[in-house]
C-alpha angles and dihedrals in degrees: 000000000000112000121245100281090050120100112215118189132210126224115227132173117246127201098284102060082260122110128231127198119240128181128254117271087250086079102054107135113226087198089077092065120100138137127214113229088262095053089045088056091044098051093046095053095043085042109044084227115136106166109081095216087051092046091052097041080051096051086042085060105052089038086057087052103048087047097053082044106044105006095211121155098225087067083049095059086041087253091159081070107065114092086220103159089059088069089066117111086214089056094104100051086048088066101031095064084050083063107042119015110085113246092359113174126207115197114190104194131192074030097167099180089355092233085154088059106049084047100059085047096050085054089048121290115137108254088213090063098042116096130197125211128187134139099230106065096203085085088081092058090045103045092057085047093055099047092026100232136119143229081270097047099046106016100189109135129240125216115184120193141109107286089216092053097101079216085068103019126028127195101232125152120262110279115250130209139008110349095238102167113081112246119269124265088268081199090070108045121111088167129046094232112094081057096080109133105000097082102116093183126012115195123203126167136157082010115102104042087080099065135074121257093259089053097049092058093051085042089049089049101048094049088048088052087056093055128106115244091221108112120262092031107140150221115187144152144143114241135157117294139209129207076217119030104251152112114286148166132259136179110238115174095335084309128110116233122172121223140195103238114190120200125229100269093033087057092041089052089062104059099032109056099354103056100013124031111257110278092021095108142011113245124204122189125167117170113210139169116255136167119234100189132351103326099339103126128192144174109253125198113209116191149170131194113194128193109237 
């Protein structure tokens, strides 16, 4: 074992069947925490915490936990914080068909701690209907740590797997018509398969830029196969971008991971033509700036693909 001033990595597989090194959870940084005025308002109100010392010793300590848990580097930059689906143009519709659509399902998939999730149900999506998808399974017990909650308080349902194990995740074609079967008991799933063609919303963010270009495309055809017929059911997520579709570097934690960047029109050629027949959807894809933690700043692709 390294002595104390020593500082020991994990290796741990990224999304590309390739490892990365990440440091030990004794070197998380609290520096790197911080909360917008909006997350501030969002984590008081999930929490019951009103004390902003006590909340952040709170969110230090389940950070702490999922680190020493699943090493990734997006817990290490306090990832699990940013509100980022409500940055999405597309936000209001999301909730809007909670609220509204019958039965409507939202998957969040790729969840982590599920923090979207738990946000489109604060502003009105049923929790019941709201359903949570990582690999690593830990994320159930974390998520309930971090909000402080349980399976009675906040009955959404987790389904971890690999989302390219057919066993999970199945390739199928987008389903046509009128949805006529009813939706599955989601209290029983342990797949997302028999989930093929009830998902109202499916949420993915953070998820494909891991992955290889081959793989984003599988990735991109098994969650359309997921997604309801019924128009204005939609697809949507924020991910890594590049002026030129392409592999390219990034720093994470010190640590060099390579990433699959899409540009505007290469994402938007996916959806519309590869994975759904041209005029089938609507697709929306801005690139901005943002900065993911301090003064690290990426290109960051946010998109919506919506069912006409």
């Amino acid at each position: 074992m390294a002595s104390d001033d020593t500082t020991q990595a994990q290796e741990v597989p990224s999304g590309d069947n390739t490892s990365v090194l990440i440091p030990e959870a004794r070197d998380l940084d609290p520096r790197l925490y911080y909360l917008t005025e909006d997350e501030a308002a969002f984590f008081k109100a999930a929490t019951g915490i009103d004390n902003d010392e006590e909340l952040k010793a709170h969110i230090l300590m389940v950070q702490k936990m999922a680190y020493e848990a699943v090493p990734y580097p997006y817990i290490y930059i306090f990832g699990f914080l940013r509100m980022g689906i409500k940055k999405l143009p597309i936000y209001e519709d999301i909730v809007r068909i909670g609220r509204e659509r019958k039965d409507a399902i939202f998957l969040d998939i790729g969840c982590c701690l599920a923090t979207d999730a738990r946000i489109v149900s604060a502003d009105g999506f049923p929790a019941r209907n709201i359903i949570a998808s990582d690999l690593k399974k830990e994320f159930l017990d974390l998520h309930h740590a971090l909000f402080r909650s349980s399976k009675e308080t906040w009955p959404a349902q987790f389904i971890p797997g690999d989302a390219f194990d057919p066993d999970i995740l199945s390739v199928v074609p987008p389903a046509q018509g009128p949805t006529l079967d009813p939706p599955p008991d989601l209290s029983a799933l342990t797949s997302l398969n028999p989930l093929h063609g009830h998902c109202s919303v499916i949420n993915a963010s953070a998820l494909f830029h891991f992955f290889d270009e081959e793989k984003q495309l599988h990735l991109a055809r098994a969650l359309a196969g997921l997604l309801s017929p019924q128009p204005g059911s939609i697809i949507c997520g924020i991910q890594a971008a590049k002026k030129e579709k392409g592999v390219y570097s990034r720093l994470a934690c010190g640590t060099q991971i390579d990433l699959f960047g899409h540009s505007v029109e290469s994402w938007m050629e996916v959806w519309d033509g590869k994975v759904f027949e041209k005029g089938e959807v609507q697709v929306r894809v801005e690139c901005k700036e943002a900065v993911v933690y301090v003064d690290n700043k990426v290109e960051l692709l946010y998109w919506s693909v919506t069912r006409l």
